[in-house]
Z-matrix of the N, CA and C atoms (Angstrom, degrees):
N
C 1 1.452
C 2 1.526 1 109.23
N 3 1.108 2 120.09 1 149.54
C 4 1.384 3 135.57 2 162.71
C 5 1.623 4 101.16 3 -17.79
N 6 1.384 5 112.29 4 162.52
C 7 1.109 6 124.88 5 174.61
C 8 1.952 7 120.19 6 -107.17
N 9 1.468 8 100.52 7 -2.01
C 10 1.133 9 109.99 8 -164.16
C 11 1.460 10 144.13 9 98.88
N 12 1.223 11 101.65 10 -17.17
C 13 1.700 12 121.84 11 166.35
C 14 2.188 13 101.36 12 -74.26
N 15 1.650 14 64.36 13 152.36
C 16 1.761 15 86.33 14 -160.91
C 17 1.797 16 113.67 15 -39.42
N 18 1.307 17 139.44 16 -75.64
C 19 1.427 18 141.20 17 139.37
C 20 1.329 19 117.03 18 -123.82
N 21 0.869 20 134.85 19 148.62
C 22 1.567 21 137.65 20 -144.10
C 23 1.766 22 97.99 21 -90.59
N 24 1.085 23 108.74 22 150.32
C 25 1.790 24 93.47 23 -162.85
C 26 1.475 25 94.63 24 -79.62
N 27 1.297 26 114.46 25 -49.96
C 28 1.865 27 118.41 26 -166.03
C 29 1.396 28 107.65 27 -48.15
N 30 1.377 29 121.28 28 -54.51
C 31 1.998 30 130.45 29 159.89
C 32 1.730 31 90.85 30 -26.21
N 33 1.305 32 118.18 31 -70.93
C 34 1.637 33 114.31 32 -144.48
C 35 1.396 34 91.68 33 -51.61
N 36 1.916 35 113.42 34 -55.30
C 37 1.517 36 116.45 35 -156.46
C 38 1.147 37 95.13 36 -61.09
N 39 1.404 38 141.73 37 -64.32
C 40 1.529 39 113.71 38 155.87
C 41 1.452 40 118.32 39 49.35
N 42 1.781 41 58.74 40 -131.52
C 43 1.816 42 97.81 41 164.19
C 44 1.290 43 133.97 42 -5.84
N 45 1.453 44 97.42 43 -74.21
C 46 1.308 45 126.71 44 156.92
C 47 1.556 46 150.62 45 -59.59
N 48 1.174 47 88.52 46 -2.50
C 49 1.503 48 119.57 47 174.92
C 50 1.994 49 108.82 48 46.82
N 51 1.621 50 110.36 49 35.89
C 52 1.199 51 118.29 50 -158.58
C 53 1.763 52 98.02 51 -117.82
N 54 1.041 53 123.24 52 135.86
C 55 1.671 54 118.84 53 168.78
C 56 1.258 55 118.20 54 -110.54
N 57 1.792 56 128.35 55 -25.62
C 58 1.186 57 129.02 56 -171.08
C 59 1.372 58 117.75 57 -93.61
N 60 1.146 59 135.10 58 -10.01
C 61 1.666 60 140.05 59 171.06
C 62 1.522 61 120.96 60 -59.66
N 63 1.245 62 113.38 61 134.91
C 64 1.506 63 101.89 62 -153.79
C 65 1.930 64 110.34 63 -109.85
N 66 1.344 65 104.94 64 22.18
C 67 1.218 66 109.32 65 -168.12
C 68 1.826 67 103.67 66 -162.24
N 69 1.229 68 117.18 67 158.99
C 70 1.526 69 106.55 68 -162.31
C 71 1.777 70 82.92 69 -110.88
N 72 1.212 71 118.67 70 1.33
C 73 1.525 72 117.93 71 146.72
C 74 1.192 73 133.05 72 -46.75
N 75 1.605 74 99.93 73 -70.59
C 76 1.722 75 113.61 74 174.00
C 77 1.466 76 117.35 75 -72.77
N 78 1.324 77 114.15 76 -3.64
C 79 1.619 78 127.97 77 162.07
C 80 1.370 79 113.05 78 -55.30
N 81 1.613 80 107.68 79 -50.26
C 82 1.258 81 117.60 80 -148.84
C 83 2.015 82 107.56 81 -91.51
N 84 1.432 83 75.05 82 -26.64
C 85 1.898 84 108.11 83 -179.83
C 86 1.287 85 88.47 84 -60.96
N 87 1.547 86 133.55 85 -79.19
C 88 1.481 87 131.91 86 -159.56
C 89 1.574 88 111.73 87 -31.92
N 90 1.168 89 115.75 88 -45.62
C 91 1.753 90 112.50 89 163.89
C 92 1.187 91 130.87 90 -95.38
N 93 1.049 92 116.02 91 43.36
C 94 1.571 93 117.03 92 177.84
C 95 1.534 94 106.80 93 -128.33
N 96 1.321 95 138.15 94 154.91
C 97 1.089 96 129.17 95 -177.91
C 98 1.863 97 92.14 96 -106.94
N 99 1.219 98 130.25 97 22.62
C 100 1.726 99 115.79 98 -168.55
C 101 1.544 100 87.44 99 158.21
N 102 1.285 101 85.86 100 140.76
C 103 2.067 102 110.98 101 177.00
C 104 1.605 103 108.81 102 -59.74
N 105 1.586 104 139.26 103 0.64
C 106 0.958 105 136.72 104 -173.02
C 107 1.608 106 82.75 105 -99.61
N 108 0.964 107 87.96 106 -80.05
C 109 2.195 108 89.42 107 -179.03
C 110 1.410 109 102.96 108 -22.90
N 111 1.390 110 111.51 109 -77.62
C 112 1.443 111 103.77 110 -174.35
C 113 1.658 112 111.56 111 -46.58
N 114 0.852 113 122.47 112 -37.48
C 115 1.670 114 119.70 113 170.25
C 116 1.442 115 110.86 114 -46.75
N 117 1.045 116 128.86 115 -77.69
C 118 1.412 117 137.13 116 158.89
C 119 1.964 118 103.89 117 -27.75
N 120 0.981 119 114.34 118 -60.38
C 121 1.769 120 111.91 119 -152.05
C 122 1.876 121 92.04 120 -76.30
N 123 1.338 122 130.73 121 -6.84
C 124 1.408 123 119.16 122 160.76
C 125 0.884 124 137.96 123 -64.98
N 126 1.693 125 96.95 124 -50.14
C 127 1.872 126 123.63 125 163.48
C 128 1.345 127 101.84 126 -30.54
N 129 1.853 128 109.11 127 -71.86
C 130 1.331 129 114.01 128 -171.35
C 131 1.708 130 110.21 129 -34.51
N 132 1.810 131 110.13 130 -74.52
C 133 1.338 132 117.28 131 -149.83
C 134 1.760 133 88.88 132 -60.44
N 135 1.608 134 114.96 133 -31.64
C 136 1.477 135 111.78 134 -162.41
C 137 2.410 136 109.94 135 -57.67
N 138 1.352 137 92.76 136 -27.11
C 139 1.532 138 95.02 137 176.53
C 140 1.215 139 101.23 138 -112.90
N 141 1.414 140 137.11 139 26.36
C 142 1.456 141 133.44 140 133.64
C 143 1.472 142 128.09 141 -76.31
N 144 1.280 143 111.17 142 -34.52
C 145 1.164 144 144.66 143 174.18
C 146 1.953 145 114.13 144 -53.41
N 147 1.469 146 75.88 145 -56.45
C 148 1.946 147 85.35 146 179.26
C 149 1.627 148 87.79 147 -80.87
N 150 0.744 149 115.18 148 -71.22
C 151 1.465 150 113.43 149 -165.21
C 152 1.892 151 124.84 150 -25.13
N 153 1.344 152 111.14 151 -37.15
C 154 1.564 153 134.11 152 162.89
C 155 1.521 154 92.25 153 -59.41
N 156 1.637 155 108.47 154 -63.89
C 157 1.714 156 96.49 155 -160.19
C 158 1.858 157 118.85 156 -52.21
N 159 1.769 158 86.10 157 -40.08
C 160 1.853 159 82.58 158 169.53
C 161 1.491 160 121.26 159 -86.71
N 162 0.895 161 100.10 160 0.00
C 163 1.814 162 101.60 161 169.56
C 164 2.032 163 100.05 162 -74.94
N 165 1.267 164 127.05 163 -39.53
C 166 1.514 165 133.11 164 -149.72
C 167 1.599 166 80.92 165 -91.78
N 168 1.508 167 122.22 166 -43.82
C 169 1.591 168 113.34 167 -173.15
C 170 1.453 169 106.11 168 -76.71
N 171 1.457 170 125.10 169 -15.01
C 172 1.457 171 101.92 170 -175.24
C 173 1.756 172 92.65 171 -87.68
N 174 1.339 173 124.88 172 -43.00
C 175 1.414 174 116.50 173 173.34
C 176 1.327 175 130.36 174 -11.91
N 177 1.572 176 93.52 175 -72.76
C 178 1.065 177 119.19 176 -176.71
C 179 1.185 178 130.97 177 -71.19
N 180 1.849 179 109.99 178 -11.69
C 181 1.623 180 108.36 179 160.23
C 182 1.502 181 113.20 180 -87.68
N 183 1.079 182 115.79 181 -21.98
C 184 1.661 183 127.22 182 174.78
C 185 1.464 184 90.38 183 -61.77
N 186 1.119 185 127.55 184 -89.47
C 187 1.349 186 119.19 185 173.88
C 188 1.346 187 141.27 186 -15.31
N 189 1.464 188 94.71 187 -16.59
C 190 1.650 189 87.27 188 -164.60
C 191 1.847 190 86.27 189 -109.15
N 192 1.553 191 111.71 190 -30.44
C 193 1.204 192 119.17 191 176.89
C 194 1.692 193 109.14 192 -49.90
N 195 1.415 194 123.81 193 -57.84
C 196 1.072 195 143.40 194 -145.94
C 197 1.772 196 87.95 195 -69.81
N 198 1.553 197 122.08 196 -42.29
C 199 1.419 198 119.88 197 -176.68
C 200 1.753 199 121.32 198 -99.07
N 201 1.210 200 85.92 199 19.41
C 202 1.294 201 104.74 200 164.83
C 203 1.400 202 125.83 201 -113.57
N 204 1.361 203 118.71 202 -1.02
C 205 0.976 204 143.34 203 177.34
C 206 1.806 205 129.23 204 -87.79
N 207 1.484 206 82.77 205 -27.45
C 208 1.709 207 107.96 206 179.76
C 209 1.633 208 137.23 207 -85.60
């Protein structure tokens, strides 16, 4: 799981299909028309973000269950 830092910038560029932005700020800025939006559009990516990480940990315990099983 995440470590706790805000969203990891390399995830955003990702996302974003962006490499040169130097902050997962001005990531988030590029789609926002105003710092309230972007306020709001972090939240979003911010529980998308966790949400992948526990999606990869439940995988991966199913996974490990499933070959432990055999």
């Amino acid at each position: 799981m995440a470590d706790g830092r805000a969203i990891q910038k390399s995830w955003l560029q990702k996302k974003f299909g962006v490499t040169t932005v130097s902050s997962w700020a001005k990531l988030i800025m590029l789609s926002c028309h105003d710092e309230k939006s972007g306020f709001e559009y972090f939240f979003k990516l911010f529980d998308e973000f966790f949400q992948r990480d526990i999606t990869l940990d439940t995988n991966k315990t199913e996974e490990m269950a499933q070959h432990g099983s055999k």
